[in-house]
PDB file of N, CA, C and O in Angstrom:
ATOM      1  N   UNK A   1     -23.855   8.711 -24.503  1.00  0.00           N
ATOM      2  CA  UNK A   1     -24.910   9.674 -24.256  1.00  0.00           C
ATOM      3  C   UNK A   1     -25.884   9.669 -25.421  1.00  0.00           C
ATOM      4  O   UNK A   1     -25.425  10.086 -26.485  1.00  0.00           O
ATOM      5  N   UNK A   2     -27.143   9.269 -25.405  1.00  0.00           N
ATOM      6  CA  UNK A   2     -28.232   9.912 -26.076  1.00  0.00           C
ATOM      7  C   UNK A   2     -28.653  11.260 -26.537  1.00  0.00           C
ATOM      8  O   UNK A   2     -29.272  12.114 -25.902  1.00  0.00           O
ATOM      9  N   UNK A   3     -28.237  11.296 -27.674  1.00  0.00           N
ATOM     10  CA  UNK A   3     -29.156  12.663 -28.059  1.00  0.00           C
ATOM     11  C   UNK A   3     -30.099  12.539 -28.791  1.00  0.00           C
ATOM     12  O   UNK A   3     -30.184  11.574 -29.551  1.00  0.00           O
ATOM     13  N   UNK A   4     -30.905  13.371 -28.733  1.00  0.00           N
ATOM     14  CA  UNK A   4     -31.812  13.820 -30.033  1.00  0.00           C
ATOM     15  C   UNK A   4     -33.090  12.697 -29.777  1.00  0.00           C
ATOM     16  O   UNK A   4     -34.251  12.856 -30.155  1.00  0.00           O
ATOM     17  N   UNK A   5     -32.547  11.523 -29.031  1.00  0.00           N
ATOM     18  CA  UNK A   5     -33.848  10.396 -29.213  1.00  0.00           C
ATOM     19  C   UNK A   5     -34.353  10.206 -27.947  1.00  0.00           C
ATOM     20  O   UNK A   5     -33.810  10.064 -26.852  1.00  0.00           O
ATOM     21  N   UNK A   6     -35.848  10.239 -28.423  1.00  0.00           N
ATOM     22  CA  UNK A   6     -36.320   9.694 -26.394  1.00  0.00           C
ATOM     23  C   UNK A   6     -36.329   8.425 -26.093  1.00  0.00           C
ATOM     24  O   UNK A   6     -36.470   7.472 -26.860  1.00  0.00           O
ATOM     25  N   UNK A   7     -36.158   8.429 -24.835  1.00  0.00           N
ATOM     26  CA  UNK A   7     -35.560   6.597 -24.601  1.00  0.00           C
ATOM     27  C   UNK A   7     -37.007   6.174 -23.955  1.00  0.00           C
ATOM     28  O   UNK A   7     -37.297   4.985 -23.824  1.00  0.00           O
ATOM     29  N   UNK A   8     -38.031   7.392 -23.501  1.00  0.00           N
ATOM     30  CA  UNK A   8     -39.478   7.066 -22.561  1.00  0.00           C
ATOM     31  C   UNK A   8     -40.272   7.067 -23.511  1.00  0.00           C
ATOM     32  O   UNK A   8     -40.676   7.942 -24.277  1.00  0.00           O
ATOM     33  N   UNK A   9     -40.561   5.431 -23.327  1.00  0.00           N
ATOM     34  CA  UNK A   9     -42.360   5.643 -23.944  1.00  0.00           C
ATOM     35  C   UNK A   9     -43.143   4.909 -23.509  1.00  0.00           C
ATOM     36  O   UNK A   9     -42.878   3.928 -22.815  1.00  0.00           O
ATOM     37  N   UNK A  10     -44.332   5.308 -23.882  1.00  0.00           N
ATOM     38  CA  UNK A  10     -46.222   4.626 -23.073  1.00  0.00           C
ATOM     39  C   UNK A  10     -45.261   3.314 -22.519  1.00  0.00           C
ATOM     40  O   UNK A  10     -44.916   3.487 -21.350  1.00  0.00           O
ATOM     41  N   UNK A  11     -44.778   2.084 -23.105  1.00  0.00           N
ATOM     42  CA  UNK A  11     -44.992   1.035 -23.310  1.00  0.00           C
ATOM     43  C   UNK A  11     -43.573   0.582 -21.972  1.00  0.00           C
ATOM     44  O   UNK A  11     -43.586  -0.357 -21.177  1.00  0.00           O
ATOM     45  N   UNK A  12     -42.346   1.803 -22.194  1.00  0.00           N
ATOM     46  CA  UNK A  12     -41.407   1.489 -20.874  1.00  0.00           C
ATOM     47  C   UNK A  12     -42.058   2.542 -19.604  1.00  0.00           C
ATOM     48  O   UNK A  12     -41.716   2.352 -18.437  1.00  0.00           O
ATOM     49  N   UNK A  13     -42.625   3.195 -19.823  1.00  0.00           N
ATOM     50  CA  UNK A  13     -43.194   3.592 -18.494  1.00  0.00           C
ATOM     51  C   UNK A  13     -43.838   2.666 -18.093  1.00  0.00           C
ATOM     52  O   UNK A  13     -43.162   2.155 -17.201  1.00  0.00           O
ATOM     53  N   UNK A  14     -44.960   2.008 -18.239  1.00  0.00           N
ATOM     54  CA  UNK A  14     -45.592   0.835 -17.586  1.00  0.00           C
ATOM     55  C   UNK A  14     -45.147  -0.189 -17.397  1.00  0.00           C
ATOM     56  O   UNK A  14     -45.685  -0.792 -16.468  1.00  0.00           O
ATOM     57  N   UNK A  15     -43.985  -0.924 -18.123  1.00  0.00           N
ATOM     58  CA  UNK A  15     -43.172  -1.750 -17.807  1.00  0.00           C
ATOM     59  C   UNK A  15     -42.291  -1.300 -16.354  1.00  0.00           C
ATOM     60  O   UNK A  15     -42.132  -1.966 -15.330  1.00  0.00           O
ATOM     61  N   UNK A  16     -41.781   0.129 -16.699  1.00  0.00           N
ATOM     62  CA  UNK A  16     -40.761   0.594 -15.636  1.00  0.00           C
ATOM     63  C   UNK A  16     -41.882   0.456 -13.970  1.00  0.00           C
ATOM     64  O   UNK A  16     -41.326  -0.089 -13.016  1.00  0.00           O
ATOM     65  N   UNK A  17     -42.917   0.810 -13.827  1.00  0.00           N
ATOM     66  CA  UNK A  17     -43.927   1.026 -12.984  1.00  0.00           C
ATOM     67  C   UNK A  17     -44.238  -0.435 -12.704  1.00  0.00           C
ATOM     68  O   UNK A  17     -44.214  -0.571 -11.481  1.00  0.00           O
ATOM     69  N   UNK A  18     -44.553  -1.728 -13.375  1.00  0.00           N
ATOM     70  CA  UNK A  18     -44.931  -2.632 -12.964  1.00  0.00           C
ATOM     71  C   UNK A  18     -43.059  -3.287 -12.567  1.00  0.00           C
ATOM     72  O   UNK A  18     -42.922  -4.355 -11.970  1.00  0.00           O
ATOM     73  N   UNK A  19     -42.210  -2.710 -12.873  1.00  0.00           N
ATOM     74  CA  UNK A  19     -40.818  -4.178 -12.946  1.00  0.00           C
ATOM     75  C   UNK A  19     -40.618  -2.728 -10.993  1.00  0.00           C
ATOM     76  O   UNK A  19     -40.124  -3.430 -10.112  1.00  0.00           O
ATOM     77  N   UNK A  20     -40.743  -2.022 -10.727  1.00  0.00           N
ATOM     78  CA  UNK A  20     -40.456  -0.774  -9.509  1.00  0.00           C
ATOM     79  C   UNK A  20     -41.573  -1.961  -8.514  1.00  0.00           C
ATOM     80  O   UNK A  20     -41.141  -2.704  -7.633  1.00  0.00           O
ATOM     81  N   UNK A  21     -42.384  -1.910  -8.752  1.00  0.00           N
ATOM     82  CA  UNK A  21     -43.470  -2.199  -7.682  1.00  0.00           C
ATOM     83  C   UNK A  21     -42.804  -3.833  -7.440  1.00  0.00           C
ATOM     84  O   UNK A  21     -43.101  -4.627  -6.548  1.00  0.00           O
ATOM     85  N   UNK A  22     -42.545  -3.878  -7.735  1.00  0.00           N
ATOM     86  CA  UNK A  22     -41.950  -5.842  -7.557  1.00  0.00           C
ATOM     87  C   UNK A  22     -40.396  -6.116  -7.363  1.00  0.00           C
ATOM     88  O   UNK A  22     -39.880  -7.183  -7.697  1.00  0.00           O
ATOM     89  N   UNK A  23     -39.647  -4.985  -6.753  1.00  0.00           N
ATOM     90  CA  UNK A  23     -38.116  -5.076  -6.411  1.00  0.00           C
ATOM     91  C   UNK A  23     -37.937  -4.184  -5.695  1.00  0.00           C
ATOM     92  O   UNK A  23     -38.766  -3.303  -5.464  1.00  0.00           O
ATOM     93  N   UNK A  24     -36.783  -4.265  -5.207  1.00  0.00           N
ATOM     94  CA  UNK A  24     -36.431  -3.264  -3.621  1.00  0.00           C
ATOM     95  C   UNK A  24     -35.422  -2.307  -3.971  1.00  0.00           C
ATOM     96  O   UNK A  24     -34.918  -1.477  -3.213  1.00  0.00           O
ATOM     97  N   UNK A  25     -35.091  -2.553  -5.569  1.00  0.00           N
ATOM     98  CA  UNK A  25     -33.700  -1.090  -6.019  1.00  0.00           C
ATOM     99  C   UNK A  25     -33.983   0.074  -5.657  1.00  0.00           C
ATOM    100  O   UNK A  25     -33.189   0.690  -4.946  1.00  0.00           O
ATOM    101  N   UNK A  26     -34.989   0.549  -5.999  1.00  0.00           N
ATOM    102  CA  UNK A  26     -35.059   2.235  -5.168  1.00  0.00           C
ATOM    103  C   UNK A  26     -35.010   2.553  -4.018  1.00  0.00           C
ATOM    104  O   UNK A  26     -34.667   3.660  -3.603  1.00  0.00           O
ATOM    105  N   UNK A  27     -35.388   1.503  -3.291  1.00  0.00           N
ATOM    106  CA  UNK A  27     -35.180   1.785  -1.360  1.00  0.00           C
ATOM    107  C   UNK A  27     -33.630   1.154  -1.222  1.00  0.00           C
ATOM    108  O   UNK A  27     -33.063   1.255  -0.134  1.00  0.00           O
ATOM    109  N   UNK A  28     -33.109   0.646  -2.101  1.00  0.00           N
ATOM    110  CA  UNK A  28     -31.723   0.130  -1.587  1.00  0.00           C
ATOM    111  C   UNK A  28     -31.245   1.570  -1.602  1.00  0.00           C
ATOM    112  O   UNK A  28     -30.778   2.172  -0.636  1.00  0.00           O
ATOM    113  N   UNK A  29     -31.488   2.209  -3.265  1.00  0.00           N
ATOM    114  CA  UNK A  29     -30.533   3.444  -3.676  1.00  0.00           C
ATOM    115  C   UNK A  29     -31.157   4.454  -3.150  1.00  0.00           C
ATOM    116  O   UNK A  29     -30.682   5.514  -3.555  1.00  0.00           O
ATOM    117  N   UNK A  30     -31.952   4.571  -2.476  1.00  0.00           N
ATOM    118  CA  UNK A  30     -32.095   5.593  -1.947  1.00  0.00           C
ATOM    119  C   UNK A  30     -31.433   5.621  -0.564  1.00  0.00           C
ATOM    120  O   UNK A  30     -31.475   6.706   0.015  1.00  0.00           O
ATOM    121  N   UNK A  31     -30.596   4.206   0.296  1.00  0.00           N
ATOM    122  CA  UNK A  31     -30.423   3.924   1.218  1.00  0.00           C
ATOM    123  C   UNK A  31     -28.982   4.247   1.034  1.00  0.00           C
ATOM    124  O   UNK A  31     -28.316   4.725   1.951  1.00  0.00           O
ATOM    125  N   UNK A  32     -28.524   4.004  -0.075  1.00  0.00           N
ATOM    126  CA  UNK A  32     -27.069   4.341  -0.149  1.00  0.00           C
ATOM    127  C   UNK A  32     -26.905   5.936  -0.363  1.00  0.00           C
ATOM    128  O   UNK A  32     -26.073   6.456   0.380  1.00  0.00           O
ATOM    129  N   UNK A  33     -27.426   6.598  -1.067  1.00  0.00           N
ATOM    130  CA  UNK A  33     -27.654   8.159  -1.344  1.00  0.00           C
ATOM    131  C   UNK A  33     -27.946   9.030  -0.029  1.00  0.00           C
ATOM    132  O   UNK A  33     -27.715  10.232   0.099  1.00  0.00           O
ATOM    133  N   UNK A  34     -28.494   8.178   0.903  1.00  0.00           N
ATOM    134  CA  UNK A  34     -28.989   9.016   2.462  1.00  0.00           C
ATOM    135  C   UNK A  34     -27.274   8.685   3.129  1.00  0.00           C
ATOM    136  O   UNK A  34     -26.694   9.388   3.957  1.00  0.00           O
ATOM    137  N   UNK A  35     -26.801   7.559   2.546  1.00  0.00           N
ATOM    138  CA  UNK A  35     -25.251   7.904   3.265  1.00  0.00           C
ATOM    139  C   UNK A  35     -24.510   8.666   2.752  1.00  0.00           C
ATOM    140  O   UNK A  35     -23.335   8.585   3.111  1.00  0.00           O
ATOM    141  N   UNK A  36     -24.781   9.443   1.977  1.00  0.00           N
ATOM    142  CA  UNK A  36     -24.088  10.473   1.202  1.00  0.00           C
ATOM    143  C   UNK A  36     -23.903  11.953   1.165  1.00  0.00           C
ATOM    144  O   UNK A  36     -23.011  12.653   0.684  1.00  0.00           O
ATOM    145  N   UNK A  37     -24.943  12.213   1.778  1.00  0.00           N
ATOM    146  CA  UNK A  37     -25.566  13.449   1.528  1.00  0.00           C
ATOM    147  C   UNK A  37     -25.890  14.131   2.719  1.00  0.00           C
ATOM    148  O   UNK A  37     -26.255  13.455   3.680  1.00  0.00           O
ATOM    149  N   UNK A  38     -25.821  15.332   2.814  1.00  0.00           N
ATOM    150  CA  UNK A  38     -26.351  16.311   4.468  1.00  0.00           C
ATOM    151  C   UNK A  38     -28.007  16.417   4.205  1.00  0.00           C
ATOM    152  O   UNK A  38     -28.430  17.414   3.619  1.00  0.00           O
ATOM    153  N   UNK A  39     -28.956  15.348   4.658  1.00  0.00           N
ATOM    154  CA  UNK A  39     -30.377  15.830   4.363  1.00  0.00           C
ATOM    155  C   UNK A  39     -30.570  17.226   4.793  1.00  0.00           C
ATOM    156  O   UNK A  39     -31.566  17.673   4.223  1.00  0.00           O
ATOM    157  N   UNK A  40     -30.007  18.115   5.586  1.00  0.00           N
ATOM    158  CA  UNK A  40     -30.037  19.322   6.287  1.00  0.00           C
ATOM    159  C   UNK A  40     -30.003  20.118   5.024  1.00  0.00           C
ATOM    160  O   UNK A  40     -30.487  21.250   5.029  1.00  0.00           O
ATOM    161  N   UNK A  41     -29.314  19.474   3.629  1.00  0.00           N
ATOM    162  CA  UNK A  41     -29.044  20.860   2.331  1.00  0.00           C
ATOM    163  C   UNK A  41     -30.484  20.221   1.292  1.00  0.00           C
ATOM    164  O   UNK A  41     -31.289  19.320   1.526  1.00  0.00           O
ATOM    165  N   UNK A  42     -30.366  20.950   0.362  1.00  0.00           N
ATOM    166  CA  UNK A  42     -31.300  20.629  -0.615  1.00  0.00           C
ATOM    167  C   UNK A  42     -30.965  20.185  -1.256  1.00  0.00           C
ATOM    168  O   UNK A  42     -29.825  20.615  -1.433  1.00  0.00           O
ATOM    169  N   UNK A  43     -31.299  19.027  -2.272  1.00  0.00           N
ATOM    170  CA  UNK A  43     -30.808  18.040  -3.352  1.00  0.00           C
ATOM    171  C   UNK A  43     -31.376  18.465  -4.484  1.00  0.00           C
ATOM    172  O   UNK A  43     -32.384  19.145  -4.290  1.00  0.00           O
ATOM    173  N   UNK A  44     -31.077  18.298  -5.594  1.00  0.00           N
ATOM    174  CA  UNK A  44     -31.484  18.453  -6.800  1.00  0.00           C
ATOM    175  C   UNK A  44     -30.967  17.253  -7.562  1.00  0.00           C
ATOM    176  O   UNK A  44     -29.771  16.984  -7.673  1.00  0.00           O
ATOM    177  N   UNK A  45     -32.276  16.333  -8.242  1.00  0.00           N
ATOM    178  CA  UNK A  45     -32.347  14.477  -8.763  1.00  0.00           C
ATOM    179  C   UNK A  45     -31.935  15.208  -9.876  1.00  0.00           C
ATOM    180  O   UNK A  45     -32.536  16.270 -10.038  1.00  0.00           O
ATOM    181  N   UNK A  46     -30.862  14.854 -10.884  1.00  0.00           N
ATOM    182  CA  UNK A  46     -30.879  15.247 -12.277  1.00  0.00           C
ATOM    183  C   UNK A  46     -31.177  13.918 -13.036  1.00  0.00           C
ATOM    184  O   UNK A  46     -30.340  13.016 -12.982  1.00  0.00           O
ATOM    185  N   UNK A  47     -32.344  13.754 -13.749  1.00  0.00           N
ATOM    186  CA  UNK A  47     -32.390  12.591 -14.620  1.00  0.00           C
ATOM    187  C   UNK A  47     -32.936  11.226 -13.992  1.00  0.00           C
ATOM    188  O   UNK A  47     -32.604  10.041 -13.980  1.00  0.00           O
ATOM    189  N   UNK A  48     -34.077  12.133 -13.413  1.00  0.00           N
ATOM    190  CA  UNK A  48     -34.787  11.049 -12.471  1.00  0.00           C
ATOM    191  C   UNK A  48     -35.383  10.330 -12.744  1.00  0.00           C
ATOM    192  O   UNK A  48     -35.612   9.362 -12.018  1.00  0.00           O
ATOM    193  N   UNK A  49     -35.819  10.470 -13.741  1.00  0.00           N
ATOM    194  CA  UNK A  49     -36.881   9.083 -14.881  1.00  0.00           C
ATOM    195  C   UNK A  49     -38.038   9.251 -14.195  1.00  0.00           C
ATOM    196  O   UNK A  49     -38.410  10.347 -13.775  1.00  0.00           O
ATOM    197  N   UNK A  50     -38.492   8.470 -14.089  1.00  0.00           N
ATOM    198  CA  UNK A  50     -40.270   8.275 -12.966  1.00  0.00           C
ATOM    199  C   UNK A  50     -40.231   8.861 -11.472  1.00  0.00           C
ATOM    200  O   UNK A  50     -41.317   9.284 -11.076  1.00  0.00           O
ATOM    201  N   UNK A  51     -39.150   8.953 -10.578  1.00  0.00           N
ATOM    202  CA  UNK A  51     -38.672   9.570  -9.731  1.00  0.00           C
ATOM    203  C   UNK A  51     -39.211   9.048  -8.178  1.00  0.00           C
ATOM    204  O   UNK A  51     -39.687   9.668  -7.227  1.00  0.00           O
ATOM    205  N   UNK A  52     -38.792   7.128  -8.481  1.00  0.00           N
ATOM    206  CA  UNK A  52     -39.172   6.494  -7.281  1.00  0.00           C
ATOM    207  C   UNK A  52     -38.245   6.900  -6.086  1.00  0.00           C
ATOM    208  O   UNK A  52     -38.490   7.066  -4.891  1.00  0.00           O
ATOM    209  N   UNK A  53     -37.244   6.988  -6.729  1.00  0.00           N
ATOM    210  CA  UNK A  53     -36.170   7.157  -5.270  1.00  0.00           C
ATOM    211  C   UNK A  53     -36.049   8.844  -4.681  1.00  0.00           C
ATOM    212  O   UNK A  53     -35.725   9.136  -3.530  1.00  0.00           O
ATOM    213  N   UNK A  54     -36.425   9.926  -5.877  1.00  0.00           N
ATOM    214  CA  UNK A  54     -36.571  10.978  -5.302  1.00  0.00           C
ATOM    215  C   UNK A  54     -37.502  10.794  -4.200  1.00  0.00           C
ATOM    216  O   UNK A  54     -36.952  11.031  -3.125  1.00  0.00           O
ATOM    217  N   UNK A  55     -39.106  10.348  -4.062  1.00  0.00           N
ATOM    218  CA  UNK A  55     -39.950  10.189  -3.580  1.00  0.00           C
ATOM    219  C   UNK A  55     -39.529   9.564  -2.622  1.00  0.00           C
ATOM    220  O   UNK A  55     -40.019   9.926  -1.552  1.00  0.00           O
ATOM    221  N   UNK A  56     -38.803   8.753  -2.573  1.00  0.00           N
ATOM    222  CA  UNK A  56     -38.021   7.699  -1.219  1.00  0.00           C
ATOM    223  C   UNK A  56     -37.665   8.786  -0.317  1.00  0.00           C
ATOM    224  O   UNK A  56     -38.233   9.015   0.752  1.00  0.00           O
ATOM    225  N   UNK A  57     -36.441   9.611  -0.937  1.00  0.00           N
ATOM    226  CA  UNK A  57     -35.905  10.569  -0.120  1.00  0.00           C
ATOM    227  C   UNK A  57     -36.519  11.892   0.505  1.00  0.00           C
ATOM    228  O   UNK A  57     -36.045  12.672   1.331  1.00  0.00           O
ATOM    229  N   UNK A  58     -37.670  11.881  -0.133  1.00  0.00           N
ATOM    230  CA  UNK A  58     -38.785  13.120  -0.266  1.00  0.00           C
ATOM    231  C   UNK A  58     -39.308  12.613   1.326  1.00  0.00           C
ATOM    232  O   UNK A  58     -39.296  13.284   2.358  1.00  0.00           O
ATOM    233  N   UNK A  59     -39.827  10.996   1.105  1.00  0.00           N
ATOM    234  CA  UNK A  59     -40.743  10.940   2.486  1.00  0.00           C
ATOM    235  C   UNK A  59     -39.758  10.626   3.877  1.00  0.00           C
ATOM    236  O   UNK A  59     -40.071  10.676   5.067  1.00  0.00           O
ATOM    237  N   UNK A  60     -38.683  10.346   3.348  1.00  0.00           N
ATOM    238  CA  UNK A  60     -37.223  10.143   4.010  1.00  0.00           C
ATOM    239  C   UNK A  60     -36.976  11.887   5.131  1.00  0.00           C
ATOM    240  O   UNK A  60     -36.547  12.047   6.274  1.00  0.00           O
ATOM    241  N   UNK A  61     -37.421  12.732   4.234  1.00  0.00           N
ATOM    242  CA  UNK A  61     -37.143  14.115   4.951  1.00  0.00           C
ATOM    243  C   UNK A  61     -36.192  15.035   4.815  1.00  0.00           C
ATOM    244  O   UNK A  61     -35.735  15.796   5.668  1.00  0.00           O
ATOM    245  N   UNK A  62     -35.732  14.840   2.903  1.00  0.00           N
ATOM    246  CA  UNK A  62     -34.994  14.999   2.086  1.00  0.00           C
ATOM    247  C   UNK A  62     -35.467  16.252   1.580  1.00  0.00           C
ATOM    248  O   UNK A  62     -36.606  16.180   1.119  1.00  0.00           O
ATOM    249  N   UNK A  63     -34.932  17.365   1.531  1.00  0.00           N
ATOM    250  CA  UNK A  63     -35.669  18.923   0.475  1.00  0.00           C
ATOM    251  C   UNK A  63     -35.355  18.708  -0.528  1.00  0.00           C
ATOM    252  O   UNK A  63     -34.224  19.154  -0.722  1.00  0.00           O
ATOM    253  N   UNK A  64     -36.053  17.881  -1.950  1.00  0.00           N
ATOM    254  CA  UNK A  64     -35.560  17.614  -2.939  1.00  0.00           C
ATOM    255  C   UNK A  64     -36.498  17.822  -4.169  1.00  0.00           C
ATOM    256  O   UNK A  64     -37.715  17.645  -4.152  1.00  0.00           O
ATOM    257  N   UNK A  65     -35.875  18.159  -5.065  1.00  0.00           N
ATOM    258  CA  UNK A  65     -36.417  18.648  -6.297  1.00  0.00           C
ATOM    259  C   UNK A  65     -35.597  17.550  -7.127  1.00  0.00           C
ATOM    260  O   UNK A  65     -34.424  17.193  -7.010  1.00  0.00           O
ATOM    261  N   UNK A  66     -36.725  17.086  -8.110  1.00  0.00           N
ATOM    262  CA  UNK A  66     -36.023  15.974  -9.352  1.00  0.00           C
ATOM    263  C   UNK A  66     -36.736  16.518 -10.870  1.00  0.00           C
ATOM    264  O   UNK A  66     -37.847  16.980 -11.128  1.00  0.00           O
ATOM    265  N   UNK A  67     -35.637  16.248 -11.637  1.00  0.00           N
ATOM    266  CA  UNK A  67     -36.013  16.918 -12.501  1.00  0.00           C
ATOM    267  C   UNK A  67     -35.495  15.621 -14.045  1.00  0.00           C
ATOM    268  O   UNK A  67     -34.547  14.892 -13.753  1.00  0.00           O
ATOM    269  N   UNK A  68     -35.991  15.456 -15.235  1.00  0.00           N
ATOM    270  CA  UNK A  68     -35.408  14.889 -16.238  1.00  0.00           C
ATOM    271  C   UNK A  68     -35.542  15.873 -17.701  1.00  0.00           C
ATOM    272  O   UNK A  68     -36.213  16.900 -17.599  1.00  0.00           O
ATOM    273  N   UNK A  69     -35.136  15.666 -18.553  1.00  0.00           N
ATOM    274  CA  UNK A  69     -35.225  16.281 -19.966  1.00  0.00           C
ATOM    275  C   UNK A  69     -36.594  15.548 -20.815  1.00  0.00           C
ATOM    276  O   UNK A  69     -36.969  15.883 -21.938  1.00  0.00           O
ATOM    277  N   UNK A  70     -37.182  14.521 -19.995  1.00  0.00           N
ATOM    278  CA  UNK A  70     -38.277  14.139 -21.539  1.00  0.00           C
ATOM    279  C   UNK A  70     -39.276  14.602 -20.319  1.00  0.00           C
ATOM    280  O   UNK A  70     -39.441  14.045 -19.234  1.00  0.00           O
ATOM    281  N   UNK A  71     -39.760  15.544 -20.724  1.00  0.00           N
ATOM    282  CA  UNK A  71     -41.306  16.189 -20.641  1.00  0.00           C
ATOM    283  C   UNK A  71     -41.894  14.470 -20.402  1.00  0.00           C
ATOM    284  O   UNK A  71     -41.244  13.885 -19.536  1.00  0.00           O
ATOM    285  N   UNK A  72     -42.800  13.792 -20.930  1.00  0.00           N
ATOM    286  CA  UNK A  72     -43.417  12.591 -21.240  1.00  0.00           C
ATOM    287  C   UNK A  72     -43.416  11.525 -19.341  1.00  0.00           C
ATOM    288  O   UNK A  72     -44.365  11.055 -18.714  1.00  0.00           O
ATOM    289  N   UNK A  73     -42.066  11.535 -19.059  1.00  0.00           N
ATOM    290  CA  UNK A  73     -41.528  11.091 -17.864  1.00  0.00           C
ATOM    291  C   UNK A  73     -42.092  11.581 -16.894  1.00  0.00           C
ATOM    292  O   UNK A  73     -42.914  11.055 -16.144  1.00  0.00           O
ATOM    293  N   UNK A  74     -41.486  13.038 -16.872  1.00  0.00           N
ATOM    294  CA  UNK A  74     -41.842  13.852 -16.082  1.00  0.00           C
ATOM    295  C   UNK A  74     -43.459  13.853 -15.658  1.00  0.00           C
ATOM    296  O   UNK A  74     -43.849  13.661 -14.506  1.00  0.00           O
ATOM    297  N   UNK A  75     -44.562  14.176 -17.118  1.00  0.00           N
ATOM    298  CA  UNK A  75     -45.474  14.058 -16.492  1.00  0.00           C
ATOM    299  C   UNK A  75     -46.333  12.622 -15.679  1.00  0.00           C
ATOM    300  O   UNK A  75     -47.365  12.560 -15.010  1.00  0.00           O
ATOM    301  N   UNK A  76     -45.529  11.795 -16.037  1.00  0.00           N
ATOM    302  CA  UNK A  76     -45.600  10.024 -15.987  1.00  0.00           C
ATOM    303  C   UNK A  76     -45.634  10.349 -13.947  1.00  0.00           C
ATOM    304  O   UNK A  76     -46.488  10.021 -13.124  1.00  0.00           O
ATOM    305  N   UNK A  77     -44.437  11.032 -13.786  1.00  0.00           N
ATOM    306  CA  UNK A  77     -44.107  11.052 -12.604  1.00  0.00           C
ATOM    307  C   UNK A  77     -44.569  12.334 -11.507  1.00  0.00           C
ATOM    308  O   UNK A  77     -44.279  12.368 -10.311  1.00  0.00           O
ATOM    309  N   UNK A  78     -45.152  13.087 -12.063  1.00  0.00           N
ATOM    310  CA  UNK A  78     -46.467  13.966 -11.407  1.00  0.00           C
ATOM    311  C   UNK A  78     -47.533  13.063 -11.098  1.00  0.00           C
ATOM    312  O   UNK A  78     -47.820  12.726  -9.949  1.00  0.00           O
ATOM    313  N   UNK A  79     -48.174  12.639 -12.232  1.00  0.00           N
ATOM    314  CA  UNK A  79     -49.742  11.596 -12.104  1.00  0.00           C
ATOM    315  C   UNK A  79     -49.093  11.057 -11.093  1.00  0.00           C
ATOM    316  O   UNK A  79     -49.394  11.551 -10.006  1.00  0.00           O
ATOM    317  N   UNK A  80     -48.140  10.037 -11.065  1.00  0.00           N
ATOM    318  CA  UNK A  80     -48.006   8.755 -10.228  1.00  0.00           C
ATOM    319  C   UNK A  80     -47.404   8.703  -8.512  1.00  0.00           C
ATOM    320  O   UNK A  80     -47.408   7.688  -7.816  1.00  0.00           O
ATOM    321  N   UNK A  81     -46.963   9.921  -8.130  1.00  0.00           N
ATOM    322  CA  UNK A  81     -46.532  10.710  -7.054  1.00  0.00           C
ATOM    323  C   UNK A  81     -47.277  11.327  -6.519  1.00  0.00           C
ATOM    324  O   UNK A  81     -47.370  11.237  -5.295  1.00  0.00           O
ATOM    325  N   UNK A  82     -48.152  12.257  -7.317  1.00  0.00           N
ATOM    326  CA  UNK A  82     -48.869  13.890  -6.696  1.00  0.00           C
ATOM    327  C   UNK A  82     -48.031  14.691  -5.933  1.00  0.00           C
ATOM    328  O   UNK A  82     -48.510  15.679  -5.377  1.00  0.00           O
ATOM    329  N   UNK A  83     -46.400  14.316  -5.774  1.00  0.00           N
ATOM    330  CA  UNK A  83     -45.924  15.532  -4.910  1.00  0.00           C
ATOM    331  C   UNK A  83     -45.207  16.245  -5.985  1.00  0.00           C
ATOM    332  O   UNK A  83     -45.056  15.911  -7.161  1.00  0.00           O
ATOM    333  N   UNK A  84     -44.752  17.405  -5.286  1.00  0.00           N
ATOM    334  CA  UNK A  84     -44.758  18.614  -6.078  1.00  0.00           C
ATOM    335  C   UNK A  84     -42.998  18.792  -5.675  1.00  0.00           C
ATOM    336  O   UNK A  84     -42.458  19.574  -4.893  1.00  0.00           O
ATOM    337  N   UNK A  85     -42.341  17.601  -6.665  1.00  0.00           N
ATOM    338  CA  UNK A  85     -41.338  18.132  -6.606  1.00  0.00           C
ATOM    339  C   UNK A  85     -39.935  17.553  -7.886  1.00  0.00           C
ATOM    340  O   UNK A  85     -38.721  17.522  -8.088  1.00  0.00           O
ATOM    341  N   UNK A  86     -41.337  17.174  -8.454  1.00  0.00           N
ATOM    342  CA  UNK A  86     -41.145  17.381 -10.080  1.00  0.00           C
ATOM    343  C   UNK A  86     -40.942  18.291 -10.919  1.00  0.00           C
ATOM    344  O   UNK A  86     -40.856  18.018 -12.117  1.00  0.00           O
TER     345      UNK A  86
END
């Protein structure tokens, strides 16, 4: 476990955003997570980073709220979403 240090910065957010747009991991994991779960309840993402797969499950028809600890991310993943469930 990490403490005390942030693991997000300028330089892995845009890396993380350009290496997302060019692979299919978040629609896989979001494909395995929809077998998991009652979409009928509400989810809560703990430690969602940029929050591609929340957004998966969001347009999926998922009631979900994602949330991480670095502020920095978080707002990374407002701009780059616009949904409101950051």
């Amino acid at each position: 476990m990490r403490t005390g240090v942030a693991w997000w910065d300028e330089e892995r957010i845009i890396w993380y955003e350009r290496a997302a747009k060019c692979c299919s991991f978040h629609k896989e994991l979001s494909e395995i997570i929809l077998n998991h779960i009652d979409i009928s309840k509400p989810v809560n993402e703990i430690g969602c980073g940029l929050g591609y797969a929340a957004e998966i499950l969001y347009r999926r028809g998922v009631d979900i709220s994602a949330s991480d600890r670095d502020p920095m991310v978080i707002k990374a993943a407002r701009e780059r979403s616009l949904l409101n469930i950051f």
